[in-house]
N, C-alpha and C positions, 0 to 999 in steps of 0.2 A: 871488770870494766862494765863500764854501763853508758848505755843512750839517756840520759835524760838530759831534756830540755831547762826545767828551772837551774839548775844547779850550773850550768855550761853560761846562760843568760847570770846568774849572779854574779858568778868568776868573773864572769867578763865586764861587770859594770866597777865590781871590787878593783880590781885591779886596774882600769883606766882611772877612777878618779884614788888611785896608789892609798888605798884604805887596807890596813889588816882584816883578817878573821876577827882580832879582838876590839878593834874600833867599830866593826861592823854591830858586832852581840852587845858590845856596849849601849848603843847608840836605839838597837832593836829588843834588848833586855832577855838577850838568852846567852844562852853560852855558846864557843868559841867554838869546842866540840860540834854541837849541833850542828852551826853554819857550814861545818867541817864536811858531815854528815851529811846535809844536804846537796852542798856543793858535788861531792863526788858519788851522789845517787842512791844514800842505803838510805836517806828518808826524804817524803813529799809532802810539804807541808800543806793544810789546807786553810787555815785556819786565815780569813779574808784581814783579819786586825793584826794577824802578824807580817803577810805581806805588805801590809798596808805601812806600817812600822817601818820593812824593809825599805819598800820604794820609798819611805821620807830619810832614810839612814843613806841612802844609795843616790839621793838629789835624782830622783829620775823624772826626767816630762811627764807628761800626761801620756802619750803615745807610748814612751818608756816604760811605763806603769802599765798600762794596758797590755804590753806584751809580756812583762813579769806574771800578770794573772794569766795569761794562755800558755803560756811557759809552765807555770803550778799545775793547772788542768790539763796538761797532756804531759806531765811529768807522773800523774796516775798510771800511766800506761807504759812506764818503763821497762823495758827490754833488758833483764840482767844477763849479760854471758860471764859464764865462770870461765875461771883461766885465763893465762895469757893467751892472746889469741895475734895472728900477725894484723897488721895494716889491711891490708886485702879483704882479712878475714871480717872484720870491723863494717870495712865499708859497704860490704856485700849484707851484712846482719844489719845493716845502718837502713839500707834503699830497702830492705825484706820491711822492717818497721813500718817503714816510709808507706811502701804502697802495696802491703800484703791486701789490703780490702778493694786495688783494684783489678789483683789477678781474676784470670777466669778458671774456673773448675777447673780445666785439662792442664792448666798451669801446675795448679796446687797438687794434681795429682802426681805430676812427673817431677816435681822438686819432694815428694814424702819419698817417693820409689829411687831417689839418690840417696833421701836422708835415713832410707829403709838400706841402701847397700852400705852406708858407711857406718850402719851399725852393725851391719853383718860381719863387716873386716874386725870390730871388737871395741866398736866406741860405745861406753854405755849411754842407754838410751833414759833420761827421766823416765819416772813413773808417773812425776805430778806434774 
């Protein structure tokens, strides 16, 4: 599962004006997969003449448009979690994304000394 923004903003413009995957890639000259791919967060595209493509495939405003491109640029910064994780779990990994840069130190310290005891109990911990 994953947090990203482009791919949540395209589902959602797809699917109001009731477009497939494959009318979308048609329309934007890639494949169905890709969109697929994008959509649900294993790739971010950067590439300004492909979303550009998108938002004319997608009829999107001008302001529509402008939030696809911030949606791509903070879709860099995706937050992958492995596993199924519950709702809760989601939301709490969702608002950490959100506002990890405006904890203060003593915050970050006393959420690592949780994320240090729940490793202890036998969760492995990344190395990267």
């Amino acid at each position: 599962m994953s947090i990203h923004p482009l791919g949540n903003e395209i589902r959602a413009h797809r699917l109001r004006s009731k477009l497939t995957l494959k009318d979308v890639a048609k329309k934007t000259q890639c494949s169905a997969p890709y969109l697929c791919r994008i959509e649900t967060g294993k790739s971010a595209p950067t590439d300004r003449n492909f979303l550009e493509r998108l938002a004319s495939a997608l009829t999107l405003s001008g302001t529509q448009k402008e939030r696809l491109i911030e949606a791509a640029d903070e879709s860099q910064k995706v937050l992958q979690l492995r596993g199924e994780i519950s709702v809760k779990a989601y939301q709490v990994a969702y608002r950490f994304s959100k506002y990890v840069t405006q904890l203060r130190n003593e915050d970050l310290v006393e959420l690592d000394a949780i994320l240090a005891r729940a490793h202890e109990k036998g969760d492995p911990m990344p190395t990267s």
